[in-house]
N, CA, C and O atoms as a Maestro MAE file, in Angstrom:
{
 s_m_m2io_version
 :::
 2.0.0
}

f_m_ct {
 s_m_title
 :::
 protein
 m_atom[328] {
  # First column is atom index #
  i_m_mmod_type
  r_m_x_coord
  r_m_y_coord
  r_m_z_coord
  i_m_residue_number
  s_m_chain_name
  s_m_pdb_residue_name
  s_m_pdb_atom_name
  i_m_atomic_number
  :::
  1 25 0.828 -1.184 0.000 1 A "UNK " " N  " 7
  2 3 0.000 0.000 0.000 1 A "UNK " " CA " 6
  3 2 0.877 1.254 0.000 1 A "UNK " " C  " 6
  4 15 0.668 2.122 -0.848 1 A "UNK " " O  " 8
  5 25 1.818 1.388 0.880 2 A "UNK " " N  " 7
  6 3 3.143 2.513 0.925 2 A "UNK " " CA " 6
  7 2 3.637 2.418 -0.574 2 A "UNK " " C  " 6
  8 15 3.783 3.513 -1.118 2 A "UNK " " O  " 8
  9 25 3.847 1.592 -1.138 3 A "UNK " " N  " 7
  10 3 4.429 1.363 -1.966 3 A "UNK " " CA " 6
  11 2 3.814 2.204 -3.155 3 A "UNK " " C  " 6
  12 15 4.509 2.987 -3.802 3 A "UNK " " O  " 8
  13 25 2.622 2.022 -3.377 4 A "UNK " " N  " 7
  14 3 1.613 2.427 -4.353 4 A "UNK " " CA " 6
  15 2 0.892 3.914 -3.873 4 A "UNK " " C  " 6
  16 15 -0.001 4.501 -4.485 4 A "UNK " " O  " 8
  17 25 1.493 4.308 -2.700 5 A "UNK " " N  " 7
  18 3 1.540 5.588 -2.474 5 A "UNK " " CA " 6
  19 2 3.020 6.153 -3.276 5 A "UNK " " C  " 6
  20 15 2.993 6.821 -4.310 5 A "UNK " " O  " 8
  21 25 4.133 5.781 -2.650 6 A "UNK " " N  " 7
  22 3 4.897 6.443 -3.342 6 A "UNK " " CA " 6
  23 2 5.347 6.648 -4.568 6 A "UNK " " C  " 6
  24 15 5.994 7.630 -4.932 6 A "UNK " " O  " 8
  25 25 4.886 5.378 -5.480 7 A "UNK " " N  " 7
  26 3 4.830 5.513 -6.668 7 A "UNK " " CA " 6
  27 2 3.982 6.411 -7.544 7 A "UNK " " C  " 6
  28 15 4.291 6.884 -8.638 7 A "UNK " " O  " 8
  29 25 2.773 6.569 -6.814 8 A "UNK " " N  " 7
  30 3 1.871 7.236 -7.470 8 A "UNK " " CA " 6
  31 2 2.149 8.901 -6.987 8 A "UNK " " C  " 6
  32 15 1.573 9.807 -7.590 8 A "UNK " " O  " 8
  33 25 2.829 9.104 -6.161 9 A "UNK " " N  " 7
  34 3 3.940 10.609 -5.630 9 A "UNK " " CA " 6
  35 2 4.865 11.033 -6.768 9 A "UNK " " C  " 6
  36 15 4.929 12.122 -7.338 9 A "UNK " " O  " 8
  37 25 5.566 9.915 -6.964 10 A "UNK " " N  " 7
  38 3 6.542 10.053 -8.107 10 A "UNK " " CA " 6
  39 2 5.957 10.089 -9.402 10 A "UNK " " C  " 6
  40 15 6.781 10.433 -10.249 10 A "UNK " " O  " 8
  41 25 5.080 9.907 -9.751 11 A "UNK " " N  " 7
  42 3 4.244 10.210 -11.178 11 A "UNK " " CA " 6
  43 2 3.968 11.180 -11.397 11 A "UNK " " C  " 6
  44 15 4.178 11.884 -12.385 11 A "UNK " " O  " 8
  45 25 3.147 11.444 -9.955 12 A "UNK " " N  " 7
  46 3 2.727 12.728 -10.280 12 A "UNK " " CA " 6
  47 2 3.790 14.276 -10.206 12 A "UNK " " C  " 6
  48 15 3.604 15.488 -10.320 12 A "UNK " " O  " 8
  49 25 4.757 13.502 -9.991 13 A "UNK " " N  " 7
  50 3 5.855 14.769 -9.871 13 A "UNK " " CA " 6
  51 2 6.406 14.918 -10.573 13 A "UNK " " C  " 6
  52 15 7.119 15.921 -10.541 13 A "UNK " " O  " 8
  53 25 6.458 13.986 -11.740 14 A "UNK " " N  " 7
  54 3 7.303 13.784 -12.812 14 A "UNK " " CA " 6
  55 2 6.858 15.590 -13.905 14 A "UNK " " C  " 6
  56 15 5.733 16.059 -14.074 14 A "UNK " " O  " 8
  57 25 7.904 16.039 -14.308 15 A "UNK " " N  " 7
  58 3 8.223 17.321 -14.298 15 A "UNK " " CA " 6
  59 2 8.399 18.534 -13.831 15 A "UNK " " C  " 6
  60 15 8.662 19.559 -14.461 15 A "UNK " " O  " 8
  61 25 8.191 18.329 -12.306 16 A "UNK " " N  " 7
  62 3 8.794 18.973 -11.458 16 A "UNK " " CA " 6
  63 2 9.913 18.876 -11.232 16 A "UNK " " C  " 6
  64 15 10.361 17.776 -11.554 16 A "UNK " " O  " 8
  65 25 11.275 20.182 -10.405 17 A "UNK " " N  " 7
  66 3 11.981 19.885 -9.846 17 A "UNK " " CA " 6
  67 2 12.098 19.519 -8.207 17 A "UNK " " C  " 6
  68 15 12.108 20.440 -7.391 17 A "UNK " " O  " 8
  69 25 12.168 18.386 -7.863 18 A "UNK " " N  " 7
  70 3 11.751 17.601 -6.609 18 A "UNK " " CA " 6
  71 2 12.492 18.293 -5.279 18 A "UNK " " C  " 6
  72 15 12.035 18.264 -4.137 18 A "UNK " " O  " 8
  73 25 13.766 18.932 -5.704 19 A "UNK " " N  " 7
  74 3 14.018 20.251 -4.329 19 A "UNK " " CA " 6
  75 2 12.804 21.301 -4.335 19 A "UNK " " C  " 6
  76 15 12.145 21.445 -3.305 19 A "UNK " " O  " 8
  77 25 12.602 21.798 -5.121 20 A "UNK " " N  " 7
  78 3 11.405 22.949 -5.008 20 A "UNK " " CA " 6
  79 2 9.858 22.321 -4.682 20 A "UNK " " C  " 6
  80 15 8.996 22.951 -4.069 20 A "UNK " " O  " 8
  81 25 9.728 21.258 -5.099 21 A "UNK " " N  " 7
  82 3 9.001 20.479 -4.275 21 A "UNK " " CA " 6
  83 2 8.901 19.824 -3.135 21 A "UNK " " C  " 6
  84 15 7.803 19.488 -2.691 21 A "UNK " " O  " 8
  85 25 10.127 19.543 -2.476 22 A "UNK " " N  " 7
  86 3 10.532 19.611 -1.289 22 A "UNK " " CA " 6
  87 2 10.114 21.117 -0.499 22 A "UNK " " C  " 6
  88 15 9.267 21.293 0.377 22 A "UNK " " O  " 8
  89 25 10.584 21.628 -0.833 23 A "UNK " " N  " 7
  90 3 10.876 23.412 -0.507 23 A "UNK " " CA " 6
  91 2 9.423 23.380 -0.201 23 A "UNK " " C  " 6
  92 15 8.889 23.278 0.903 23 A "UNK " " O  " 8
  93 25 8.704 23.519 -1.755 24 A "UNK " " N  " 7
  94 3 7.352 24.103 -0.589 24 A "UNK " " CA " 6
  95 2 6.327 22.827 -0.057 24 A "UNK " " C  " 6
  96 15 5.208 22.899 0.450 24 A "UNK " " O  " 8
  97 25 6.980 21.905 -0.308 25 A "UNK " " N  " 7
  98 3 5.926 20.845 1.001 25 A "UNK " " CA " 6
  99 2 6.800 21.186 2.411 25 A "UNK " " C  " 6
  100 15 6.054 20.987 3.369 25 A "UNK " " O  " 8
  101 25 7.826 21.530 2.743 26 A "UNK " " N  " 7
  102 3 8.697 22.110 4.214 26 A "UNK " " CA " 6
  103 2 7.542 23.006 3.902 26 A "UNK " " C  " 6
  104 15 6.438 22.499 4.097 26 A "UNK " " O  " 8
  105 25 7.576 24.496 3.361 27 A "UNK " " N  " 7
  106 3 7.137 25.574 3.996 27 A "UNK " " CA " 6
  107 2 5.402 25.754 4.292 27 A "UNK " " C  " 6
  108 15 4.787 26.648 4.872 27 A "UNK " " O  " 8
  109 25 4.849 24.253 3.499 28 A "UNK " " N  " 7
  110 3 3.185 24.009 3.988 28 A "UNK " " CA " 6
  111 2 3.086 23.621 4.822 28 A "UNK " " C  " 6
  112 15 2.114 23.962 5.497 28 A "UNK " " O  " 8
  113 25 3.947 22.726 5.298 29 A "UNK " " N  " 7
  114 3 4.418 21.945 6.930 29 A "UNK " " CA " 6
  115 2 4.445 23.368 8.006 29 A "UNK " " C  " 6
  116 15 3.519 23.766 8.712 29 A "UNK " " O  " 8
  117 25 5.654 23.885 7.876 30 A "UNK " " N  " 7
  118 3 5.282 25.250 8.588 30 A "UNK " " CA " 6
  119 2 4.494 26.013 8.902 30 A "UNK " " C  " 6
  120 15 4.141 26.382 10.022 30 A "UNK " " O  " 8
  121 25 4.138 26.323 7.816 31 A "UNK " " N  " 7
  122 3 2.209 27.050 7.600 31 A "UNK " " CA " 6
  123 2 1.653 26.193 8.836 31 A "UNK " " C  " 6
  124 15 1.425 26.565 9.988 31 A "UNK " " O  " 8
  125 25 1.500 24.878 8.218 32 A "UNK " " N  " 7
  126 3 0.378 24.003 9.055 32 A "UNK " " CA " 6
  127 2 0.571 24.342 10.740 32 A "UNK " " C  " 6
  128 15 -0.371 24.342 11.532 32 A "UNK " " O  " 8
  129 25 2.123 24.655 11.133 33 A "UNK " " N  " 7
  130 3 2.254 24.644 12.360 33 A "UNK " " CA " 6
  131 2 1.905 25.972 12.703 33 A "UNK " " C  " 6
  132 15 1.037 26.312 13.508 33 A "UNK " " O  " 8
  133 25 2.450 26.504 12.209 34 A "UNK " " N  " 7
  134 3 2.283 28.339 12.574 34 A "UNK " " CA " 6
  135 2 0.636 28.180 13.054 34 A "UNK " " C  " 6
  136 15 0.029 28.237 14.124 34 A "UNK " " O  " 8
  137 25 0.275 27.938 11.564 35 A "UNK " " N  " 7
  138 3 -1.388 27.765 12.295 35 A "UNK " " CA " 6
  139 2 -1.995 27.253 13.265 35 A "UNK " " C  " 6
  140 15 -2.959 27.792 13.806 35 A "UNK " " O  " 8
  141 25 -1.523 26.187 13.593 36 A "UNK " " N  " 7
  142 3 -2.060 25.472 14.686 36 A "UNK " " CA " 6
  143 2 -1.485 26.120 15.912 36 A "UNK " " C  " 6
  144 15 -2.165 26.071 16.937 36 A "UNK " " O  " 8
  145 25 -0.330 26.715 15.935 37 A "UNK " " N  " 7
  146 3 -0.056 27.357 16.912 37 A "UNK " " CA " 6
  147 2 -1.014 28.472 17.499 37 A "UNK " " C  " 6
  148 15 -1.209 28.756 18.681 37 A "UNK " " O  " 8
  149 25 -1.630 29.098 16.206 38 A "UNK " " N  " 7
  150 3 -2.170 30.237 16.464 38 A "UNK " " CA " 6
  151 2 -3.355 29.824 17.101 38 A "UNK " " C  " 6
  152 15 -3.683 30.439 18.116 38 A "UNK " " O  " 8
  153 25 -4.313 28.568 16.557 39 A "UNK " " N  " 7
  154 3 -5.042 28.728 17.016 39 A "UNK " " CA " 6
  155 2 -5.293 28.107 18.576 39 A "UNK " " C  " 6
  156 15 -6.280 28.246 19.298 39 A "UNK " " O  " 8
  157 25 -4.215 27.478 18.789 40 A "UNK " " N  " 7
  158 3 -4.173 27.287 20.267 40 A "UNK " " CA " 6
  159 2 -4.075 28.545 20.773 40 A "UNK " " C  " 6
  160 15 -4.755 28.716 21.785 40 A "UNK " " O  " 8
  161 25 -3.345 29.634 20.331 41 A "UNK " " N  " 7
  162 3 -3.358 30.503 21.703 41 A "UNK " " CA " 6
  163 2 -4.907 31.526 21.171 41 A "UNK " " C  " 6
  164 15 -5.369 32.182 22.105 41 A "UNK " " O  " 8
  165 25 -5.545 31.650 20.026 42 A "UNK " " N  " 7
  166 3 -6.621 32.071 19.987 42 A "UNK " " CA " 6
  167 2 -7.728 31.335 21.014 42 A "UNK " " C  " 6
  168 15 -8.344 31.978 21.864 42 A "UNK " " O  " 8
  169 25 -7.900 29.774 20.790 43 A "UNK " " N  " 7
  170 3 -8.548 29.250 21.915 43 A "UNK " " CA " 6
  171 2 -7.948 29.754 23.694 43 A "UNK " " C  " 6
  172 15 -8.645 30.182 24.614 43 A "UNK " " O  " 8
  173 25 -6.929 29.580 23.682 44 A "UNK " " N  " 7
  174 3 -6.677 30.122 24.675 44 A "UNK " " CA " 6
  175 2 -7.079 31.649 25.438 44 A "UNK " " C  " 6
  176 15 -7.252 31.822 26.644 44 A "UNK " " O  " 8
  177 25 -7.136 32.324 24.719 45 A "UNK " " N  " 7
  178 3 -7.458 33.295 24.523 45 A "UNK " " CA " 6
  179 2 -8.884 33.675 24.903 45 A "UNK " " C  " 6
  180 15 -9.307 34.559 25.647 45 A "UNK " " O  " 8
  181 25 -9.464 32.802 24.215 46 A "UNK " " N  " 7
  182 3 -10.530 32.616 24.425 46 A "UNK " " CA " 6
  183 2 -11.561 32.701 25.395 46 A "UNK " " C  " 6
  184 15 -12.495 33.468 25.626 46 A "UNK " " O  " 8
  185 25 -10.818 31.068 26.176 47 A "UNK " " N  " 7
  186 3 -11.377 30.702 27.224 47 A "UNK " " CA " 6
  187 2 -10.931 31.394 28.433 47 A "UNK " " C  " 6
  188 15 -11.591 31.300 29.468 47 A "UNK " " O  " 8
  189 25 -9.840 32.091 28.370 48 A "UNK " " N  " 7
  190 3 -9.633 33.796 29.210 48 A "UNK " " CA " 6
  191 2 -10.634 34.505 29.468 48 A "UNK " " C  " 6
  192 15 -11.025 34.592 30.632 48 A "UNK " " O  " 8
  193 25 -11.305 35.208 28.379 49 A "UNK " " N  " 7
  194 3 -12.205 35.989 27.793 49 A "UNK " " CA " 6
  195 2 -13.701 35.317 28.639 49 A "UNK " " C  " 6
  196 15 -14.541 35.715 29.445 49 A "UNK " " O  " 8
  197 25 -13.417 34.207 27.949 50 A "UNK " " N  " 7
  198 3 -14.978 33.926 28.328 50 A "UNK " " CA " 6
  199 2 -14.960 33.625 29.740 50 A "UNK " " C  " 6
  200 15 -16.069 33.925 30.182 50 A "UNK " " O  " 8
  201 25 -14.233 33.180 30.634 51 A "UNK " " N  " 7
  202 3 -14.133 33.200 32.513 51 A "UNK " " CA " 6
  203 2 -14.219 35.102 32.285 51 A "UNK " " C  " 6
  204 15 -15.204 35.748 31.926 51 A "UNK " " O  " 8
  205 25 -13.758 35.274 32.402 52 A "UNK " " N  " 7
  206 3 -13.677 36.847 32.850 52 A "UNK " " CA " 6
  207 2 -15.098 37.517 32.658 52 A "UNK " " C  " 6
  208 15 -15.708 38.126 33.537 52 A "UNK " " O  " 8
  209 25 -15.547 37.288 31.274 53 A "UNK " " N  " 7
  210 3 -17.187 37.126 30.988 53 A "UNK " " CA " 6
  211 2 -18.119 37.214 32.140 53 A "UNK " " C  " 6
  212 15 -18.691 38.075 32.808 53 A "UNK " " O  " 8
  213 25 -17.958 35.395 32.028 54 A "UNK " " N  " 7
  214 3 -18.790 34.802 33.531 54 A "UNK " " CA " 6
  215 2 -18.548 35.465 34.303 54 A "UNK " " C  " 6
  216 15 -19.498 36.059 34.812 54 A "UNK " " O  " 8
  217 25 -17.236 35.728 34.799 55 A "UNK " " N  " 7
  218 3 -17.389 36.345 36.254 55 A "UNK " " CA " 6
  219 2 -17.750 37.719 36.553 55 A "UNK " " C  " 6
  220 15 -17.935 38.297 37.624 55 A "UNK " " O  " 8
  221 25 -17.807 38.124 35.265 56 A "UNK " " N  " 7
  222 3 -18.331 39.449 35.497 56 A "UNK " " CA " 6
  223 2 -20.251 39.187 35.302 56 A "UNK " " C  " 6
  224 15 -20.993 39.763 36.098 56 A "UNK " " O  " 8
  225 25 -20.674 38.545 34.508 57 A "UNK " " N  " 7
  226 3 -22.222 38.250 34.527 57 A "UNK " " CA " 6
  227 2 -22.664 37.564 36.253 57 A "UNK " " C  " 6
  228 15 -23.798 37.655 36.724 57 A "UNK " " O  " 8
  229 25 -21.686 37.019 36.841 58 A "UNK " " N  " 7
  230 3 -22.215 37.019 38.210 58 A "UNK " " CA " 6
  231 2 -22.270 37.634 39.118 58 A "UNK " " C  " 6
  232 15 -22.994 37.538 40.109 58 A "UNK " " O  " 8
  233 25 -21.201 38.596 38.748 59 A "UNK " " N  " 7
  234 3 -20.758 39.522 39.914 59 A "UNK " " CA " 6
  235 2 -22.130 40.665 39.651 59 A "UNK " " C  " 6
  236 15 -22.979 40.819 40.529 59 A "UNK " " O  " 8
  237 25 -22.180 41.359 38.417 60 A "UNK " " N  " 7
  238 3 -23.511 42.088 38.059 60 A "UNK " " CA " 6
  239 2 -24.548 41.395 38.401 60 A "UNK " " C  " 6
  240 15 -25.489 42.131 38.700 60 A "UNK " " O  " 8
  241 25 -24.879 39.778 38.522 61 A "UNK " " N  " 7
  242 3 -26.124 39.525 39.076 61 A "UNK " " CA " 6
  243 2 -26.040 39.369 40.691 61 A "UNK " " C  " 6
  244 15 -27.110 39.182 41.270 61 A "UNK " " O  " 8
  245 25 -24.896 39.431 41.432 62 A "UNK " " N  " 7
  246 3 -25.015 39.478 42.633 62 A "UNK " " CA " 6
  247 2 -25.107 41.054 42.740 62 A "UNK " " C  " 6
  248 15 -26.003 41.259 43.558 62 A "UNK " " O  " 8
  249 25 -24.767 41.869 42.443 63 A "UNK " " N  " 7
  250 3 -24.805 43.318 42.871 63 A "UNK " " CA " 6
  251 2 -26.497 43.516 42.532 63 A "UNK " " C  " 6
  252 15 -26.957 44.242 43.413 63 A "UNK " " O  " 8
  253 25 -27.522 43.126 41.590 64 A "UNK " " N  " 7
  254 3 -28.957 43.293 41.546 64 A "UNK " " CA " 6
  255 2 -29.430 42.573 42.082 64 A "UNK " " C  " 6
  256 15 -30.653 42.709 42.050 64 A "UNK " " O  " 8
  257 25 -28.885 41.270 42.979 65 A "UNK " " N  " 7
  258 3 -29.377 41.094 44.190 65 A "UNK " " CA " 6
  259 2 -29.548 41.860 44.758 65 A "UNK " " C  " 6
  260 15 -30.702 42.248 44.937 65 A "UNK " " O  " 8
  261 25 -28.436 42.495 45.354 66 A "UNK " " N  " 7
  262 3 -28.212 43.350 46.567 66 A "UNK " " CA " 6
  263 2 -29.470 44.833 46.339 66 A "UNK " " C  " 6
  264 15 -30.288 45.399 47.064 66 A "UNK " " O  " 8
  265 25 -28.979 44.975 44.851 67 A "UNK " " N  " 7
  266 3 -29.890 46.198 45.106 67 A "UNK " " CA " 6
  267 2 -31.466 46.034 45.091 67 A "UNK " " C  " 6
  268 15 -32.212 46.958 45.415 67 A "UNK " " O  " 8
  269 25 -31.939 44.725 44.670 68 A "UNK " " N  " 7
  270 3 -33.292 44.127 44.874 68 A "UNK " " CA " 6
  271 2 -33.377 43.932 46.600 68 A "UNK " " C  " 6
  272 15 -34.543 43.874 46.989 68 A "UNK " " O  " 8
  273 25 -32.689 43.859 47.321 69 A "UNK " " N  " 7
  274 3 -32.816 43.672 48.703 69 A "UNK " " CA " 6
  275 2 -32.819 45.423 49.200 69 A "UNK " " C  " 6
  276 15 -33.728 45.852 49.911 69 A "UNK " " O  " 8
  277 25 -32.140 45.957 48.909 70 A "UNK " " N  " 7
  278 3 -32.106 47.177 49.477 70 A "UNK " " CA " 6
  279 2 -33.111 48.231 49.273 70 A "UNK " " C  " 6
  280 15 -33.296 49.301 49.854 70 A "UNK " " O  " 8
  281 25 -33.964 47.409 47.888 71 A "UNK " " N  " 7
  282 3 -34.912 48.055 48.023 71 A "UNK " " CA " 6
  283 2 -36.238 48.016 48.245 71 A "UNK " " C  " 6
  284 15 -37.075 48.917 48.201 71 A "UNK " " O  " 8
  285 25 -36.357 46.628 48.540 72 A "UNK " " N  " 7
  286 3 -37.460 46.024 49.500 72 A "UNK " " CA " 6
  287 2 -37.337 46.862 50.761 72 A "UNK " " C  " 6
  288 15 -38.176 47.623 51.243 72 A "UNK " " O  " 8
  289 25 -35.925 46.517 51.262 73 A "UNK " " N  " 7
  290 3 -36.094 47.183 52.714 73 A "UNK " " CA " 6
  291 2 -36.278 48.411 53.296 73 A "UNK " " C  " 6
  292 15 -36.664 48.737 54.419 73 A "UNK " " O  " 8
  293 25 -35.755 49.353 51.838 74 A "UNK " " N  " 7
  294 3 -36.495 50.518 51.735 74 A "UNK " " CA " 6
  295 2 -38.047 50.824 51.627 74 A "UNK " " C  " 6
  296 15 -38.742 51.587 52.298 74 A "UNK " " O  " 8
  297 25 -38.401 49.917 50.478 75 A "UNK " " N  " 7
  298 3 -40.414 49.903 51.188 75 A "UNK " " CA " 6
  299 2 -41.026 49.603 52.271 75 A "UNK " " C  " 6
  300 15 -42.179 49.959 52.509 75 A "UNK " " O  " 8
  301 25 -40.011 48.625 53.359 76 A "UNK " " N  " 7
  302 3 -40.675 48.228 54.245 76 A "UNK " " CA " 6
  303 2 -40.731 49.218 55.287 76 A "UNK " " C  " 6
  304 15 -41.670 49.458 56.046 76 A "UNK " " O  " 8
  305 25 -38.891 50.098 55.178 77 A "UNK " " N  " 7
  306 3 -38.815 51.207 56.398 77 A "UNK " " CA " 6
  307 2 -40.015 52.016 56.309 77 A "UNK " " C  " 6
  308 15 -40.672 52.347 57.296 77 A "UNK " " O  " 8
  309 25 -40.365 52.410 54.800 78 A "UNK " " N  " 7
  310 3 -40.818 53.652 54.431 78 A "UNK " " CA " 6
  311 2 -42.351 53.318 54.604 78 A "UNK " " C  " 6
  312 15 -43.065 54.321 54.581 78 A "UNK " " O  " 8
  313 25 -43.206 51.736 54.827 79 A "UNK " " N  " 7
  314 3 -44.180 51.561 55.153 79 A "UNK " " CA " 6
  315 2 -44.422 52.004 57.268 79 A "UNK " " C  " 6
  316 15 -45.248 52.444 58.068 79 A "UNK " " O  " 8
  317 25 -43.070 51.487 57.181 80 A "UNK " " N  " 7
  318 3 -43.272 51.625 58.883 80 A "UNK " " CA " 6
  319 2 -43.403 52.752 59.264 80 A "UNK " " C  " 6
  320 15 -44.344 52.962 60.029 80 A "UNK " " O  " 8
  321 25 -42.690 53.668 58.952 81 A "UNK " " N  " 7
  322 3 -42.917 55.477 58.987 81 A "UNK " " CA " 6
  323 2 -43.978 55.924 58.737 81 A "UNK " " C  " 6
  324 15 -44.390 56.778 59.522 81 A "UNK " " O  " 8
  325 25 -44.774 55.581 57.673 82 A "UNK " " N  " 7
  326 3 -45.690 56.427 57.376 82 A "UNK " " CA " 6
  327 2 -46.657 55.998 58.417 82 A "UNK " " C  " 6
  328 15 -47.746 56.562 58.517 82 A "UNK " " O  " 8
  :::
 }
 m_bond[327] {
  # First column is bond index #
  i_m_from
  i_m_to
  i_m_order
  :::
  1 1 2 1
  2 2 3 1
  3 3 4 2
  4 3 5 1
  5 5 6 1
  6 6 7 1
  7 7 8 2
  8 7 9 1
  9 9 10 1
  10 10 11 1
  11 11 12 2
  12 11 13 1
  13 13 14 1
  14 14 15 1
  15 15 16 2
  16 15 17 1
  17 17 18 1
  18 18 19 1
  19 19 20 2
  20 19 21 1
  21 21 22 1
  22 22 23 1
  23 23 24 2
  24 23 25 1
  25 25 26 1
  26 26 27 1
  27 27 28 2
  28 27 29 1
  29 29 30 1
  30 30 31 1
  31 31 32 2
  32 31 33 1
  33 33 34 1
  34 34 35 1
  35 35 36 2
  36 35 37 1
  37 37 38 1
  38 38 39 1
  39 39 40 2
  40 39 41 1
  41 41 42 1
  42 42 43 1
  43 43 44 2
  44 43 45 1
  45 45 46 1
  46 46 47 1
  47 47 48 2
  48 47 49 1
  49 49 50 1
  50 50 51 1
  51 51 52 2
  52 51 53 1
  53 53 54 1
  54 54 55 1
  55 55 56 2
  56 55 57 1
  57 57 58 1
  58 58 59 1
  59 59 60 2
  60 59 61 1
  61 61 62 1
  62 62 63 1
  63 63 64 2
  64 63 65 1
  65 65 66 1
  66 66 67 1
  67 67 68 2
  68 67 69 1
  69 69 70 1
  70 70 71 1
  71 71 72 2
  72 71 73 1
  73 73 74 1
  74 74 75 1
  75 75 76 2
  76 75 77 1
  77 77 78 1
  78 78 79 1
  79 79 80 2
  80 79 81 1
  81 81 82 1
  82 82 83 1
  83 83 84 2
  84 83 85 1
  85 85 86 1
  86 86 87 1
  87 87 88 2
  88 87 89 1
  89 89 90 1
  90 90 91 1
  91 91 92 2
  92 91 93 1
  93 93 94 1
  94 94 95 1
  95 95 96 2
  96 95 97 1
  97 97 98 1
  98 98 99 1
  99 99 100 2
  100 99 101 1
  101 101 102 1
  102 102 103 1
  103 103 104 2
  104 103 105 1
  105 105 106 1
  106 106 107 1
  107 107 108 2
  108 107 109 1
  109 109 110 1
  110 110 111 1
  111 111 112 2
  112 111 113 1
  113 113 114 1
  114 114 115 1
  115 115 116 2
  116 115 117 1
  117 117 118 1
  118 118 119 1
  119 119 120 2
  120 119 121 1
  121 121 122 1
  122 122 123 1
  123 123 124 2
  124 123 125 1
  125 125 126 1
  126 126 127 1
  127 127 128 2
  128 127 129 1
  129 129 130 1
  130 130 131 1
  131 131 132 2
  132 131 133 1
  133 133 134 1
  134 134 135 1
  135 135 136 2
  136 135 137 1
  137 137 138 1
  138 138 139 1
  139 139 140 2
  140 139 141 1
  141 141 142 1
  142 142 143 1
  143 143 144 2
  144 143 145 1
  145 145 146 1
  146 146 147 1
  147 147 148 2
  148 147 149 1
  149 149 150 1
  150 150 151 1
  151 151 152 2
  152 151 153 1
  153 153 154 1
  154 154 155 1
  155 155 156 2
  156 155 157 1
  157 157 158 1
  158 158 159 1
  159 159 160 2
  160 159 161 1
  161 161 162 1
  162 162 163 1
  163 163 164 2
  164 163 165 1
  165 165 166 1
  166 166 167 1
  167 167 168 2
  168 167 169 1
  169 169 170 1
  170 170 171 1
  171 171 172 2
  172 171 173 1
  173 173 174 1
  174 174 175 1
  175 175 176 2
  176 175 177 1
  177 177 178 1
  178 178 179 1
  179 179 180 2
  180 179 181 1
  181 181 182 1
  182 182 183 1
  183 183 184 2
  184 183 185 1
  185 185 186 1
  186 186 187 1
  187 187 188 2
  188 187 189 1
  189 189 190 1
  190 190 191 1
  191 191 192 2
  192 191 193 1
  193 193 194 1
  194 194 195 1
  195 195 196 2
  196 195 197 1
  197 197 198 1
  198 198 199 1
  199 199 200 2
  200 199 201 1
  201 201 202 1
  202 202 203 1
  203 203 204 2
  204 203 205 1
  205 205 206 1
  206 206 207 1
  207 207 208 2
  208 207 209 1
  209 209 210 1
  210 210 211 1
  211 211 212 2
  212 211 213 1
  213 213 214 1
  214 214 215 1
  215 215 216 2
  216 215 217 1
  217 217 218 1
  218 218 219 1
  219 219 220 2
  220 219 221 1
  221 221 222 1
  222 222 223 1
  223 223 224 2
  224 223 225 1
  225 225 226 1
  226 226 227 1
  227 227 228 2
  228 227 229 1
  229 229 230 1
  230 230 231 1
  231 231 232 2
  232 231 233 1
  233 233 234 1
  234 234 235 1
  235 235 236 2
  236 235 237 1
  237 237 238 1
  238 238 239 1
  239 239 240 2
  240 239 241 1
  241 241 242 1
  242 242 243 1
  243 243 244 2
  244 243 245 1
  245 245 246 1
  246 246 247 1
  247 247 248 2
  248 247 249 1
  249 249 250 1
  250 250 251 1
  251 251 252 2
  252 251 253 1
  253 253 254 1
  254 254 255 1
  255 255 256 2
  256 255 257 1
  257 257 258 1
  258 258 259 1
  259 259 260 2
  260 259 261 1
  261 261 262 1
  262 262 263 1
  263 263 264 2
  264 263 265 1
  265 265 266 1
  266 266 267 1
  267 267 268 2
  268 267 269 1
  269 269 270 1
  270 270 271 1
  271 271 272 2
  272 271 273 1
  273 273 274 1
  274 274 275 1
  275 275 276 2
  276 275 277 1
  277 277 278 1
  278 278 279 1
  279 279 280 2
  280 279 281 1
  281 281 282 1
  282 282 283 1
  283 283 284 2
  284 283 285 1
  285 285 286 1
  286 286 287 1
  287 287 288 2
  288 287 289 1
  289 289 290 1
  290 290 291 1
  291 291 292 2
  292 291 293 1
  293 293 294 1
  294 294 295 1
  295 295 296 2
  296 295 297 1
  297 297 298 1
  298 298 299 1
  299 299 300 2
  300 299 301 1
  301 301 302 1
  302 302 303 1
  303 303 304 2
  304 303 305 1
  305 305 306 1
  306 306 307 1
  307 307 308 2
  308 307 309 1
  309 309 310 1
  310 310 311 1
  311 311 312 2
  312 311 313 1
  313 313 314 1
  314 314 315 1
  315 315 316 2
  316 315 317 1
  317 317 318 1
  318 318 319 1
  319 319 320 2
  320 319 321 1
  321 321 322 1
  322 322 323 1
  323 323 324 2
  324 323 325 1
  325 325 326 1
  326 326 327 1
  327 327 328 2
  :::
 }
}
């Protein structure tokens, strides 16, 4: 099966020069990594982003707790007064 891979490599290369074909299968290899690099630190990145998110969507829903409590207890003072 290797075999009939590489043969069928070499056919199809036949009029190429096989350093410059070398050359840019190295620099698609590279590409491939560069990229993958990137997108690890884009995911990374990411999932930064999105904790910081969350913790800010909880922290804003604990603070409208608070101010949902503070202002109950403001109707209740302001019932007792009157």
């Amino acid at each position: 099966m290797k075999e009939r891979a590489v043969a069928r490599e070499k056919r199809s290369l036949i009029g190429y020069d096989p350093v410059k074909v070398e050359a840019y299968i190295h620099s698609l290899q590279l590409e491939i990594k560069s990229l993958e690099r990137r997108r690890r630190e884009d995911h990374q990145a990411y999932m930064i982003q999105s904790t910081e998110l969350l913790n800010d969507v909880d922290n804003l829903k604990k603070k409208a707790l608070e101010l949902e409590q503070m202002e109950m207890s403001l109707k209740q003072w302001i019932q007792r007064n009157q």
